[in-house]
C-alpha positions in Angstrom: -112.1 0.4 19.5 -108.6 1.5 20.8 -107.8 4.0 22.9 -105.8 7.2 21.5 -103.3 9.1 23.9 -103.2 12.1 23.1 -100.5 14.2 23.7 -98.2 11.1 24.3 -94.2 11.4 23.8 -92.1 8.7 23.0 -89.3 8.4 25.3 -85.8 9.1 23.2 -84.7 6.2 22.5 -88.3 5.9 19.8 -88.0 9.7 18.6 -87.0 9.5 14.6 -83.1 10.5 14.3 -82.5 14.1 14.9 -85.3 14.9 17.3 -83.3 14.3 20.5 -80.2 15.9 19.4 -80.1 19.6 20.1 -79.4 21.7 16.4 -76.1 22.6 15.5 -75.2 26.3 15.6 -73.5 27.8 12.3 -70.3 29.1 12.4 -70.1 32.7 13.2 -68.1 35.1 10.7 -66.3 38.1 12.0 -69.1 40.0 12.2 -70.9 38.1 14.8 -73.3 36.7 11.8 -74.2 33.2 10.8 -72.2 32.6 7.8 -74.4 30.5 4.9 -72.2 28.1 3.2 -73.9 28.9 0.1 -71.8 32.2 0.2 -68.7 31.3 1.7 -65.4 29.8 -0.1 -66.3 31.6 -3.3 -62.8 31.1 -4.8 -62.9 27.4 -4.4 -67.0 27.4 -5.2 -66.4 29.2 -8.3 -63.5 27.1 -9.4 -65.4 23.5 -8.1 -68.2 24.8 -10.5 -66.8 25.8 -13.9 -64.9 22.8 -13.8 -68.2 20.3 -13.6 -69.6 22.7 -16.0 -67.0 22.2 -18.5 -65.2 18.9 -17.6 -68.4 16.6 -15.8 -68.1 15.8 -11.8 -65.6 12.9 -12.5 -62.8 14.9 -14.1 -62.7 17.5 -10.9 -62.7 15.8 -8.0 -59.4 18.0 -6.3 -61.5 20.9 -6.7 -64.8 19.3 -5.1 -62.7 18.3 -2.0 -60.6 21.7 -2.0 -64.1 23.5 -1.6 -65.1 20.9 1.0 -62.0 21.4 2.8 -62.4 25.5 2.9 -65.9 24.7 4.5 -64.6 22.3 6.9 -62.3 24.9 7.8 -64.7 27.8 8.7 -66.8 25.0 10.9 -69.2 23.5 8.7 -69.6 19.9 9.1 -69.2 18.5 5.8 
């Protein structure tokens, strides 16, 4: 029968993606407060989603990057 280590770590070369890295912080919004980028951009949001609504994801592209863009400029990596 084998043995089992137990509480064994696997050095960082062996850890799954992600596990060494430390996590990202949000970006902060004026008030000191994790912003969500659920609620930010909600001019280029709004717009990015009435046009797949009414047109389909191919025909709106612009507005897709334009709300990718606004995100990227508060800090989010997108």
């Amino acid at each position: 029968m084998p043995e089992i280590q137990q509480n064994a770590t696997a050095p960082p070369s062996q850890c799954p993606e992600g596990m060494s890295k430390p996590a990202k912080k949000r970006p902060v919004g004026k008030d000191g407060k994790p912003l969500k980028p659920c609620c930010c951009c909600p001019e280029t949001k709004t717009a990015r989603d009435e046009c797949i609504v009414n047109r389909g994801e191919e025909a709106c592209g612009d507005l897709i990057q334009a709300h990718k863009q606004c995100l990227r400029d508060l800090g989010f990596n997108i």
